[in-house]
C-alpha positions in Angstrom: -19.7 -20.0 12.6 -21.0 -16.5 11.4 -20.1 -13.3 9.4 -20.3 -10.1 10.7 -21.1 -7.2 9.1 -20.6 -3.5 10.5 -21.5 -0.4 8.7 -20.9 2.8 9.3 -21.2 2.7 13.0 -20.9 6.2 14.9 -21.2 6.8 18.5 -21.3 9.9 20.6 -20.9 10.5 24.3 -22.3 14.3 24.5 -20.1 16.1 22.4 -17.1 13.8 21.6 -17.2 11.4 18.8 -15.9 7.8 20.4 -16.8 6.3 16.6 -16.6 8.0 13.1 -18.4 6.0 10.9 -16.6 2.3 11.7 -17.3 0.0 8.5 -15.7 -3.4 9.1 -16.4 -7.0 7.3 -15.4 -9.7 9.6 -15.6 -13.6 7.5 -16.9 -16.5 9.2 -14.5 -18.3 11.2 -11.7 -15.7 11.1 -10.3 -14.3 14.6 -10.1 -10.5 14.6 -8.6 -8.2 16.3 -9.5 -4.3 17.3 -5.5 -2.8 18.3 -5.6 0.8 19.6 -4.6 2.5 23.1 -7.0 3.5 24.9 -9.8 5.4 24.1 -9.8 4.8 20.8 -13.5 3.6 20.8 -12.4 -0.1 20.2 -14.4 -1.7 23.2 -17.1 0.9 22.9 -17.4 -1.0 19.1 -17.5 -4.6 20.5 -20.6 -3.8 23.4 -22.7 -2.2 20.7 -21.7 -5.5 18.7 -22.7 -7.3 21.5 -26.2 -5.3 22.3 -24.7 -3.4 25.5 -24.5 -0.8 24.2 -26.3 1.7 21.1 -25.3 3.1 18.3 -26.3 6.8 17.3 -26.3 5.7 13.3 -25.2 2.6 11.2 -25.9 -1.1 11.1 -24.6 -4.7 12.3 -25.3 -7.6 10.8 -24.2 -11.3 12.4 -24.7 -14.3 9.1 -26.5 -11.1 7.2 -29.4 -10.6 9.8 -29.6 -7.6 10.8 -28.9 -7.3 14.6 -29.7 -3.5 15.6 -32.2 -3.3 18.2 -32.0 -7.0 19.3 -31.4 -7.8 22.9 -28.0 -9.4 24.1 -29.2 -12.8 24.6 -30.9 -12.9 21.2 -27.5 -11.8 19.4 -26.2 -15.6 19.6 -23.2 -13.7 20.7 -21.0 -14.6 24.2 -18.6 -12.1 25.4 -15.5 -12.5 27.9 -15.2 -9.6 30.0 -11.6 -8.6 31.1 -12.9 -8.8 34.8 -14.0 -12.6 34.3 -17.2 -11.7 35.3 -17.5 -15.1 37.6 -20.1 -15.1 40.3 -18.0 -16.1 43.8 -20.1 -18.1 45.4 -20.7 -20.9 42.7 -18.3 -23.4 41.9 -16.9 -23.8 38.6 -19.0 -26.2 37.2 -22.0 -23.7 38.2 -20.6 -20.6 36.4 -20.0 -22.6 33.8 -23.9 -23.7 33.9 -25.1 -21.0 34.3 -25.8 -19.5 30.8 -27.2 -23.1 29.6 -29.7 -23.5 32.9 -31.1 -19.9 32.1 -31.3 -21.0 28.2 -32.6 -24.6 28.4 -34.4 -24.8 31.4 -37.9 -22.6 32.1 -38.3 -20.2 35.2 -40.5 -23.5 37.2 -37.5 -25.2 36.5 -35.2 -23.7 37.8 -36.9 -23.3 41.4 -34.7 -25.0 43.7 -36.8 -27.4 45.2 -39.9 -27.5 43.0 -38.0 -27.5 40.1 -36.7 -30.8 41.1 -40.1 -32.1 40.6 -41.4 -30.2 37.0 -40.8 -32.6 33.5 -38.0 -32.9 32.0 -35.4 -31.4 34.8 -33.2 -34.1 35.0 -33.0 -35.0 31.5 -31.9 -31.5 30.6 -29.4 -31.0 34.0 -27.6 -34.2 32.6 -27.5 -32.9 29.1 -26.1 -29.3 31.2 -23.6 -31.6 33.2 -22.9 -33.2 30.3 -21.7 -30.4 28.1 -20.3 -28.5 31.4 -18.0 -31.4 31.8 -17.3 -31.8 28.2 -15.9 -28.1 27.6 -14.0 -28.4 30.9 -12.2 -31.0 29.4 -11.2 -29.2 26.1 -10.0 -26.3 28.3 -7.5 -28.2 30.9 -10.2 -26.8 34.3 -11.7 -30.3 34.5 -9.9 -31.3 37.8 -11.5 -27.7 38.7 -15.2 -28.2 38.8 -16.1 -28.1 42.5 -13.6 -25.1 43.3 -15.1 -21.7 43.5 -13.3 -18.7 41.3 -11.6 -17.9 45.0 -9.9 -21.1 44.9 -8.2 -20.4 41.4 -5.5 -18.6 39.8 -6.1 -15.6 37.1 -5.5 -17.7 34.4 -7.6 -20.9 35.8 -10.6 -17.9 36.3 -9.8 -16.8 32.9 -10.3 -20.2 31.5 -14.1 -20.8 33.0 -14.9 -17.5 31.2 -13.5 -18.5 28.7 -15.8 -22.0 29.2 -18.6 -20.5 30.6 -19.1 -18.1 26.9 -18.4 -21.8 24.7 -20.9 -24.2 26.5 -23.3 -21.8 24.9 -21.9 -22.7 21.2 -22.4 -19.0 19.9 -22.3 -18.0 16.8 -19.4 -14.9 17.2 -17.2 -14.6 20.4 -16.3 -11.6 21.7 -13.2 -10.8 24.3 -12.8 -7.3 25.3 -9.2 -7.5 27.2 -9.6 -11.1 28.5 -5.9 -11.2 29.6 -4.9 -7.8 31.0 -5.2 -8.8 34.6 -2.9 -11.9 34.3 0.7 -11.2 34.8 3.6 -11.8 31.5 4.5 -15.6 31.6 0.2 -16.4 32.1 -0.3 -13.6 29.3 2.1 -15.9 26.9 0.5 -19.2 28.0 -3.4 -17.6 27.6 -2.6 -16.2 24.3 -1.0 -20.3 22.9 -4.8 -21.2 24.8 -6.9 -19.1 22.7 -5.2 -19.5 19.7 -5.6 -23.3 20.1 -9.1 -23.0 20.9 -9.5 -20.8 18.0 -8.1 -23.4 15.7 -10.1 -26.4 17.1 -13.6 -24.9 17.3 -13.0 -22.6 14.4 -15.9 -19.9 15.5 -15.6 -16.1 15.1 -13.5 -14.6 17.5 -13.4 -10.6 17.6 -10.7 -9.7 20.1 -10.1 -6.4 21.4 -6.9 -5.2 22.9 -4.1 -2.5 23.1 -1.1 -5.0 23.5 -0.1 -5.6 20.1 1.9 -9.0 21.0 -1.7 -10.4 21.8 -2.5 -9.0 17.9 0.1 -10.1 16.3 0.4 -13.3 17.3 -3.5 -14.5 18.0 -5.2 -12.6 14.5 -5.8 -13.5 11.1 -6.4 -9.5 10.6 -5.5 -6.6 13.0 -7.9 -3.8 13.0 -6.3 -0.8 14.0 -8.0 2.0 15.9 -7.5 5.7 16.5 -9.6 8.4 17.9 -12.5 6.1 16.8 -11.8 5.5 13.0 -10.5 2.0 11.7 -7.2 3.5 10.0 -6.2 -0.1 8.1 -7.8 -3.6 8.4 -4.8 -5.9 7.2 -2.9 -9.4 8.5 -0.1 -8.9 11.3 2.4 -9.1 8.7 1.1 -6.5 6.4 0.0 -3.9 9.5 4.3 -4.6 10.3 5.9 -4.2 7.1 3.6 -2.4 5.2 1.4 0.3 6.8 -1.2 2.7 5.2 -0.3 5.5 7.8 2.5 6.5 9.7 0.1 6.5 12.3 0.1 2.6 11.9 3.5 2.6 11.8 4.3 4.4 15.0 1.7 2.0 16.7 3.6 -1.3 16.0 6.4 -2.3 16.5 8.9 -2.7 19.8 11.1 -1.4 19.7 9.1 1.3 17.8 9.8 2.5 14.1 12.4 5.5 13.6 10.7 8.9 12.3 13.2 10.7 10.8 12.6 14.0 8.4 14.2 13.9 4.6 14.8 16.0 1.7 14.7 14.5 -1.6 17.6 16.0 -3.0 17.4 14.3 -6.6 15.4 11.0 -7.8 17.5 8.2 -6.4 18.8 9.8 -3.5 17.3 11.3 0.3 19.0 14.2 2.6 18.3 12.7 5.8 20.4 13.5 9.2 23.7 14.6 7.3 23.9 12.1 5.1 22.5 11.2 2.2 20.7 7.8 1.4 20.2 6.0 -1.9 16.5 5.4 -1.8 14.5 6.1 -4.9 11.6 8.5 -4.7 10.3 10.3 -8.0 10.2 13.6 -6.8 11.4 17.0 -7.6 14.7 17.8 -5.8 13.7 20.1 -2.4 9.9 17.9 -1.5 9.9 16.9 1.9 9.4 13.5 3.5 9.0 11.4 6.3 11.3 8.2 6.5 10.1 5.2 8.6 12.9 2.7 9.3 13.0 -0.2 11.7 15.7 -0.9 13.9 16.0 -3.9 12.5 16.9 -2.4 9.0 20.0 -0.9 9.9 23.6 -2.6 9.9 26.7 -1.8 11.2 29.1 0.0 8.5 33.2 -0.3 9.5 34.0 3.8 7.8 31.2 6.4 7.9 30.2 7.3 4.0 27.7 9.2 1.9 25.0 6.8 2.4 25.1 5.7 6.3 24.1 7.4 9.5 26.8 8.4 11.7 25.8 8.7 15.8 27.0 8.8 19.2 25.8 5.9 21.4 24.1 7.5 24.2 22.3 4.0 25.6 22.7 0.3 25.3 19.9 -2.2 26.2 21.0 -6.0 26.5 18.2 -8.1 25.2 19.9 -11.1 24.8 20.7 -12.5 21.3 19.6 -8.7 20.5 20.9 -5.6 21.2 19.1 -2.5 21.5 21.3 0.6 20.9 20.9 4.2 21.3 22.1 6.9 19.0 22.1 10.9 19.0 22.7 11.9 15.1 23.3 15.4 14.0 19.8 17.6 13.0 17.4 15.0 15.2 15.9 15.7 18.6 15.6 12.2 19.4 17.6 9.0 19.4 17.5 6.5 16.6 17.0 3.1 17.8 19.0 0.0 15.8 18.5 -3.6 17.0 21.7 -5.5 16.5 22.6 -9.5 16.8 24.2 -9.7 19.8 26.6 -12.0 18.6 27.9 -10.6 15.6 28.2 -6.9 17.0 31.5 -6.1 18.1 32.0 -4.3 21.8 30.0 -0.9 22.0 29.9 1.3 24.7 28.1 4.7 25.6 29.9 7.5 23.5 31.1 5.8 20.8 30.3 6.6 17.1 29.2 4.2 15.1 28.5 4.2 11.5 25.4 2.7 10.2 23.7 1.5 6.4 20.5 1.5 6.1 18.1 -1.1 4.0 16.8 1.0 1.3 14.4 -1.8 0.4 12.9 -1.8 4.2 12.7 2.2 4.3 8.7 3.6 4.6 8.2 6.7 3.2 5.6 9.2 4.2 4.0 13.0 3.4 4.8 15.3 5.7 1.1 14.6 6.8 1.5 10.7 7.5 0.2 9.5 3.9 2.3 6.1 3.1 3.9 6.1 -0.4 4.3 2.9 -2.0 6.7 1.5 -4.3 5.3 0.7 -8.0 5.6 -2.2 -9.6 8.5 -2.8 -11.7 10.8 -0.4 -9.7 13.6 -1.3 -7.6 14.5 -1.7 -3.7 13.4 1.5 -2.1 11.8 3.1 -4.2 8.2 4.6 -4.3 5.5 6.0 -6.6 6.1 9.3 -8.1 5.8 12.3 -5.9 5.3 15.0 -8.3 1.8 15.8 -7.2 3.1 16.7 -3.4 6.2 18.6 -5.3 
């Protein structure tokens, strides 16, 4: 296992900035994840952690040696490339073998035929084999040796890269999309694989991906990413429920969060789309806000009052125990999305109004310019610390 250590890591293409100064403490054994769309500078981060790439300033570290100017292979890192990577015209137990024959064995040995004769080839093929056959085995591909990467599915070729990076035993893995190419259900069954391999070797993984399912349900931590700054380093649950930055807040979650503009209109209560909503914020009366709400924070109310959000349904999505539904509300030039059990909500259809409460306690409140505002300690469902100084 290994720390890594990244500090201050920028990196220009000509004039645009892909990284802005990317600090980032990773602990040994945890599996972490860089989230962002794309172009956020997250896999341009992992190949300069991985030596293919150069940094214009900062400094990595892997078990507090410094790293910067070391080659690839002296890196004791292995990276899995999202296009496997797999040479077609070796089997699978060659791939596999590959990075181990170049390591163990010298440049005479490794001559076909001559090589057969120099000290000490066989003893260190077998010990190859041997491990080859060994990590195979932990993986599910041993049946798969002798095919070639033609002969497999994506998710069997995703497995020997997946093999081919362990057999060397590296001190930090690194997977830059490994699963992108494989279709939903072998996305789902690859994502239960490395998290069990994860758990059983218990090496440093850093992951990179946009798919925040893969995030969420593979990390210890998500690192988020955007326009090549880390905007908050946190564990799934915490990037979910309790984002630094609407920014953050926008990225996860699907269906995604509802952005909805507010007024405080006095401390306790929230103008927001023609109603008015019983959420605390210590603010003078007139300061603007942002209100993030989930869909799964609203409820269905039987009369419309002071304190719910009344719509028309313009779209219904069936999910199956869920129910995904649509709303136009007065002031808002999009629809608010609320996620409903499908078996307690009674028949809805497009057009309707319906009348919804909202969880003050699962409400996220942000500055006009994205800032989170969090709740103090000691104050009740909803609420937030004081505002005065954006008054």
């Amino acid at each position: 296992m290994a720390s890594v250590q990244i500090d201050g890591i920028r990196k220009n293409y000509g004039p645009t900035a892909v990284l802005r100064g990317v600090s980032l403490s990773i602990a040994d054994g945890e599996f972490l994840t860089l989230l962002g769309p794309s172009g956020c500078g997250k896999s341009t981060l992992l190949r300069i952690l991985a030596g293919l790439d150069v940094q214009d300033a900062g400094s990595i570290s892997i078990s507090e040696r410094a790293v910067d100017g070391l080659r690839p292979k002296l890196r004791d890192v292995a990276m899995v490339f999202q296009s496997y990577a797999l040479y077609p015209h070796m089997t699978v137990a060659s791939n596999m073998a590959l990075p181990l024959r170049m390591r163990r064995l010298s440049a005479m040995q490794r001559l076909p035929v001559l090589g057969r004769l120099m000290p000490g080839r066989a003893r260190i093929s077998a010990e190859i084999e041997a491990e080859v056959t060994r990590t195979a085995g932990l993986l599910g591909i041993g049946h798969l040796l002798e095919r070639k990467p033609g002969q497999l599915s994506g998710g069997q070729r995703q497995r020997v890269a997946v093999g081919r990076a362990m057999v060397r035993h590296p001190a930090v893995f690194l997977m830059d999309e490994p699963l992108s190419n494989l279709d939903a259900k072998l996305r789902v069954q690859m994502r239960a694989g490395i998290k069990e391999l994860h758990q059983r070797i218990g090496a440093t993984f850093v992951y990179v991906t946009h798919d925040q399912a893969e995030a969420m349900t593979l990390s210890d931590r998500v690192a988020v990413m955007l326009d090549g700054e880390l905007l908050q380093v946190a564990p799934p649950q915490d990037i979910y429920a309790d984002p630094d930055d609407r920014r953050v807040a926008e990225f996860i979650g699907s269906p995604r969060i509802n952005i909805l503009d507010g007024v405080v209109r006095e401390r306790g209560l929230i103008d927001v789309a023609g109603s008015t909503l019983p959420i605390e914020a210590d603010a003078l009366s007139g300061v603007p806000l942002t209100l993030g709400v989930r869909p799964e924070a609203f409820q269905l109310a039987e009369h419309r009052g002071p304190d719910t959000l009344t719509g028309s349904v313009r779209l219904i999505e069936h999910m199956g125990s869920d129910l995904f539904v649509h709303l136009d509300l007065p002031g808002i030039d999009h629809p608010l999305i609320a996620r409903l059990l499908a078996e307690r909500a009674p028949p809805i259809a497009p057009g309707q109004t319906l009348h919804l409460g909202v969880r003050a306690d699962r409400v996220l409140l942000f500055t006009r310019d994205g800032r989170r505002l969090r709740r103090e300690a000691g104050q009740g469902p909803g609420s937030v610390a004081p505002l005065r100084e954006i008054a």
